[in-house]
N, C-alpha and C positions, 0 to 999 in steps of 0.2 A: 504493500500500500504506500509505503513510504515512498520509493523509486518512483512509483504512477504520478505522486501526487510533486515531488521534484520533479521529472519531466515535464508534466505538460506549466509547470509554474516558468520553468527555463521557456519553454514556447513562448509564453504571453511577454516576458521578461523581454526574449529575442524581438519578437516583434514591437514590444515597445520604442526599444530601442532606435528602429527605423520609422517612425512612425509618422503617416501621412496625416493622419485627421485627427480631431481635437478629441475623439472619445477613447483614446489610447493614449496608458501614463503606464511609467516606468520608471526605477531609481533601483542605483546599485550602492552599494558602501562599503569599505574594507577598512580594516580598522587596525594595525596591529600595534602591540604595546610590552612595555619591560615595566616587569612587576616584582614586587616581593612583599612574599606572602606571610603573616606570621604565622598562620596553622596552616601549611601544607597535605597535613593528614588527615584534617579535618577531625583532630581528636577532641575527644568530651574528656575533661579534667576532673580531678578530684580534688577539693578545696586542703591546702597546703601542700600539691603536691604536682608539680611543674615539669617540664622540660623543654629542650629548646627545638623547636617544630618550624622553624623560618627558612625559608628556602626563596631562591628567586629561578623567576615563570618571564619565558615567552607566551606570547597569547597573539592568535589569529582569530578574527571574527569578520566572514562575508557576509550582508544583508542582499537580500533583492526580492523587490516587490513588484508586482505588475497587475494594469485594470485595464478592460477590452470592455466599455459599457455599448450597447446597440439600442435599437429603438424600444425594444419590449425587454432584454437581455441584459446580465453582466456579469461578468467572469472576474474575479479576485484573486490572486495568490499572492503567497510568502514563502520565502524561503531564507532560512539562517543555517547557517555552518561556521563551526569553533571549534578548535585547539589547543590545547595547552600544553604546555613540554617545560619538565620543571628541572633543575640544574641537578638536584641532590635526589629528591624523593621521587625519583622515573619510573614506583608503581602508579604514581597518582598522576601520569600522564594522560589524559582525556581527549576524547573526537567526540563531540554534539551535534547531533541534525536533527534540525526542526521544519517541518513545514505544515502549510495550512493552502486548505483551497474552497472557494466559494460559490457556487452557482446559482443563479436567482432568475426568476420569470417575474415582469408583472402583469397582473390579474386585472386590468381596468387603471383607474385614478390611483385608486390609495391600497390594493391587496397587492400581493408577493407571496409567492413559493419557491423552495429552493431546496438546496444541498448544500454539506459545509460536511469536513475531513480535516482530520487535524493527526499529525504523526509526530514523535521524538523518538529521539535513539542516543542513548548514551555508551558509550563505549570508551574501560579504562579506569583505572581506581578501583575503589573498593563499593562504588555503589551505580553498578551497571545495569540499564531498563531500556525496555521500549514501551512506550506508552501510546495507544492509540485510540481513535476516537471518530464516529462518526453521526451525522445525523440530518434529519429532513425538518424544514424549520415555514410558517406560518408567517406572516409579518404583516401588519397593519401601520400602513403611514399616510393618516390624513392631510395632515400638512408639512409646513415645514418644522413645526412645534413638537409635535409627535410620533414617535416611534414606538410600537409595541413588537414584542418577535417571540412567537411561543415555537419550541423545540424538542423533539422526541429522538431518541436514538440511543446507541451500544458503545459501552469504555472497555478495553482491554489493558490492563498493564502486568507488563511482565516483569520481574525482580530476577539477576539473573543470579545473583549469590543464592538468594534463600525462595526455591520458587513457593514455598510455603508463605509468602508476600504476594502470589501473583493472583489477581480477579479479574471475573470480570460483570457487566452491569450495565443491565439495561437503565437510561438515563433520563431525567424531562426537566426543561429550563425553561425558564421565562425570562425576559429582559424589556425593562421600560426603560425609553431616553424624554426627557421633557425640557425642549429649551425654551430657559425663560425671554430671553433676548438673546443679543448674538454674542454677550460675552458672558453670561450667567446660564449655567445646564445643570440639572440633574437626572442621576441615572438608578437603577432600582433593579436589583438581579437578587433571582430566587433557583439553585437545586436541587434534585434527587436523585439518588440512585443508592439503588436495592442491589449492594455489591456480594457477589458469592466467592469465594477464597478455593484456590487446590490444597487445601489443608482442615483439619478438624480443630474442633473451636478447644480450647485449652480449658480446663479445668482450673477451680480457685485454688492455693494450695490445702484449705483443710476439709477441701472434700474430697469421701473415698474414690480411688480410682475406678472408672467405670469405661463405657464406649461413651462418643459423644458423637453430635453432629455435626456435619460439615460446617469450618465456620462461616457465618452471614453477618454483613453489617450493613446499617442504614445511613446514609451519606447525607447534610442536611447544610446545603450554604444559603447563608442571604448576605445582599450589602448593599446599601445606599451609599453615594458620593455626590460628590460636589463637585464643577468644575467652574475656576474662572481665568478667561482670555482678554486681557486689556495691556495694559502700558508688560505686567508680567501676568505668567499662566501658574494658574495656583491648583493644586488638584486636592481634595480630602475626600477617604472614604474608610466607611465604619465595616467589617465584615465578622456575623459570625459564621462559624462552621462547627461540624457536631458529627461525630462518626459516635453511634452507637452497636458493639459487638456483642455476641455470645459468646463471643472467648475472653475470657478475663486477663484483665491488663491493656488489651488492646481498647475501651470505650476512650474518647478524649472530646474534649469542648472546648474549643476555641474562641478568645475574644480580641480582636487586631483592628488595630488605627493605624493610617496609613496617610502620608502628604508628600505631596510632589511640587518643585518649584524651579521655574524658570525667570529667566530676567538679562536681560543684556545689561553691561557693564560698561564703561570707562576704556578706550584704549581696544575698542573690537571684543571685549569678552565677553563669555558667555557663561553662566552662571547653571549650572542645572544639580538641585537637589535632592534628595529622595528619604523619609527615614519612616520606620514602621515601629510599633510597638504592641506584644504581644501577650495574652493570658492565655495557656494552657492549663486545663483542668481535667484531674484524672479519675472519674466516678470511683474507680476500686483500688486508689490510694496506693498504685505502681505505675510506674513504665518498662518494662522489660525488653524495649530494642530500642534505644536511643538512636541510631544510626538510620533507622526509620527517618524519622523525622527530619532528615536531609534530602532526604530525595525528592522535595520541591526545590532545591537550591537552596543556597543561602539566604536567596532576596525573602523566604516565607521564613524568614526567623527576625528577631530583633537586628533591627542595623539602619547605620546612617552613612549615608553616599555622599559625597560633592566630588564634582568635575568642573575645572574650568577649561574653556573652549574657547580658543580662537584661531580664525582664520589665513595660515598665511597665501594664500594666493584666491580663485575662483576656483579651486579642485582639490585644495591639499588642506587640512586642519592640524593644530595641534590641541594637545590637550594633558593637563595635569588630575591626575584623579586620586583620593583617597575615600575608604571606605572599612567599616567594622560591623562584623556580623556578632551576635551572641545569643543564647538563652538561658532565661531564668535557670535556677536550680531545680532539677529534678525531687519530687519529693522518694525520701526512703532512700535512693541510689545516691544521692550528695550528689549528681555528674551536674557539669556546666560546661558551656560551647564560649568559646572566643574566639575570634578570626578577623585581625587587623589585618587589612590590604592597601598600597599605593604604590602609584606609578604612572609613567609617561607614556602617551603613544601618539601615534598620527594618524589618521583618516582619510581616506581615500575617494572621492565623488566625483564620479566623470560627470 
């Protein structure tokens, strides 16, 4: 799926590229940077008890995006590809590919129907997956104000260490955008999915051992945000999420705030900030696989970003970046996550 949905996004990409009429866009971006990392290994600590995990990282990252809109029709892709090759700790060298692709009809004035595919694939380290996703989606847009998009469809992700991690789930989403003006939006997104596990659901410790059932969890997001576009673009959004299991240890409730900030500066810079903060809550008063809990990346754990950005020509960028990921204490296990990152790179945009 992943391949299918990389080719034909390289199609629209190519033809962007050359592209005769106003309803074909296209943009490519290559980024690469010299980094060093303070947890390379991405290890969880134990309070009083350290070592030195800093390593310094090459890092490559391609973007390319492409839209082929028609009179009734419009085709959407993405495509990301990333690398990292680190000096000392060359288990934790990593290859990422992402893509997404989108297909839509419209139905008259204001309905829409469509298709939407979504792939990742990690490869390298200690926490390797492919995560896939697909779905047929509904969309109501009366005006320019409103957007609603309901959506049904199947999650697959595979854990490749422990496939006792791997499920999969049938899904249903809703998404509302509401712009208040053209520089004031908000947006409203709701989850589920009824995920089934290749693994049987774990036992508490002080009950007698017995057979159990396949494990099953129930998947449960909402988020509201805020968006504003003026002199700077401001972003906040509140999200909870809620996995509840039949295997004990794995239920968790999550409560995360999240701001994003842009702004030009003095002297061509550019300013773009990002930081999140997060409540993890564990019903049955353990966590038993902390290294879980990385496998959305870093960016779903506590952390704050700044990059500054500026241009030196119409095609070349530079940019200074620092960033620190962390999480709370684990209750019962004492573990805790830190991961201070910074570094310089240049950018690439034909």
């Amino acid at each position: 799926m992943k391949r299918i949905l990389s080719t034909l996004l390289v199609l629209v990409v190519a033809r962007a590229g050359g592209a005769r009429a106003a309803d074909v866009e296209g943009r490519l971006r290559v980024t690469g940077r010299v980094l060093w990392d303070g947890n390379a290994p991405r290890d969880f600590s134990q309070r009083g008890i350290s070592r030195d995990t800093s390593d310094g990282v090459f890092s490559l990252l391609a973007s390319a995006e492409g839209r082929y809109t028609a009179e009734r029709w419009q085709l959407v892709g993405r495509y990301d590809g990333g690398a990292r090759v680190y000096l000392g700790y060359t288990q934790e060298n990593t290859l990422v590919q992402a893509a997404a692709l989108e297909g839509s009809r419209a139905l008259g004035e204001s309905l829409g129907l469509g298709v939407e595919g979504r792939a990742k694939d990690r490869r390298g380290g200690g926490r390797a997956y492919t995560d896939l996703a697909a779905s047929a989606f509904a969309e109501y847009v009366p005006d320019a104000r409103l957007a609603l998009r309901l959506r049904l469809g199947a999650h697959r992700f595979v854990y490749r260490p422990d496939s006792a991690a791997n499920f999969g789930s049938p899904e249903l989403g809703v998404l509302a955008r509401y712009r208040l003006d053209r520089r004031h939006s908000f947006t409203l997104t709701g989850e589920y999915g009824a995920r089934r596990y290749d693994s049987f659901a774990r036992l508490a410790p002080a009950e007698p051992p017995r057979l159990t059932a396949q494990r099953a969890d129930t998947a449960l997001l909402a988020s509201v945000g805020y968006t504003y576009k003026g002199p700077l673009t401001l972003g906040l959004a509140y999200t909870y999420a809620e996995n509840n299991s039949n295997s004990f240890g794995e239920s968790m409730h999550r409560h995360r705030l999240s701001a994003t900030l842009g702004m030009r500066l003095p002297w061509k810079l550019t300013l773009l900030a990002q930081g999140a903060l997060g409540l993890n809550l564990y019903p049955d008063g353990v966590y038993l696989s902390p290294e879980i809990t990385l496998l959305e990346e870093d960016e779903a754990q506590n952390m704050l970003s700044v990059r500054l950005v500026r241009p030196l020509n119409d095609w070349l960028d530079v940019e200074l970046s620092s960033a620190v990921y962390g999480s709370s204490r684990m209750p019962t296990t004492g573990l805790s996550y830190f991961r201070p990152v910074v570094g310089v790179g240049l950018t690439w945009r034909p």
